[in-house]
N, C-alpha and C positions, 0 to 999 in steps of 0.2 A: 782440514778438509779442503778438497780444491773446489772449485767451480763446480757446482752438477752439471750443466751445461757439454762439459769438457770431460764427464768420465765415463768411461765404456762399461757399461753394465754385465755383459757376458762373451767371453771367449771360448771359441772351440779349439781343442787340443786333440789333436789326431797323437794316438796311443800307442798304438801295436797295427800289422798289417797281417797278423792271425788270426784266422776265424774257421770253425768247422761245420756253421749251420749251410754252407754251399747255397746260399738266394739267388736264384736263376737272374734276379737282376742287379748284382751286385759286383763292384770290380774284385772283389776280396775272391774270387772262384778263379781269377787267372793264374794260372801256374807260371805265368813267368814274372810274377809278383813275386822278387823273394821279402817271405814270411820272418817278419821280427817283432820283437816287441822293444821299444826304446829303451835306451839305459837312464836307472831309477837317478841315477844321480845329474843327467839331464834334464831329465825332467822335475827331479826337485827343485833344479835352481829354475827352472821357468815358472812353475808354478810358485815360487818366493817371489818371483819378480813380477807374476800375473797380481799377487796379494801387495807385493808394494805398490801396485797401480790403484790400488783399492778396489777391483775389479767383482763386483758381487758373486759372480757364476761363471764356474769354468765344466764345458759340455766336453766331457771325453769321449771323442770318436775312431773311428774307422777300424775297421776288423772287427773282433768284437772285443770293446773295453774291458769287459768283465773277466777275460780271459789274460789280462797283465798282472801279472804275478805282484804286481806292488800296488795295485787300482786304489785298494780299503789307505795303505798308507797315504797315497796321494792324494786319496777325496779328502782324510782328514789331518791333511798337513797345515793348510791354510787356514 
């Protein structure tokens, strides 16, 4: 266990930049945003490498997370 002192308790992970709820205040409504969702295999190793940090909490953001076709695998890979 390293130092608590020295370990980052939660990371945010920006996901996908697709969303269909269009929030008048949100950047996810510009169309010149092209719309993806990151590859699973990407994001696997970052999320391995978020859990070798020992990192308690990873917040999946932008667009809307829910809508990443592998969100359930990722939440529970780590």
């Amino acid at each position: 266990m390293k130092d608590s002192c020295y370990l980052i308790n939660m990371v945010v992970l920006h996901i996908t930049t697709c969303c269909t709820h269009r929030c008048s205040f949100c950047y996810a409504i510009d169309d010149s945003v092209q719309k993806i969702h990151q590859s699973r295999t990407i994001l696997g190793n970052v999320v391995d490498e978020i859990a070798k940090a020992e990192v308690k909490e990873i917040l999946f953001v932008r667009g809307d997370p829910a809508s990443h076709p592998d969100v359930v695998a990722l939440a529970t890979q780590a």
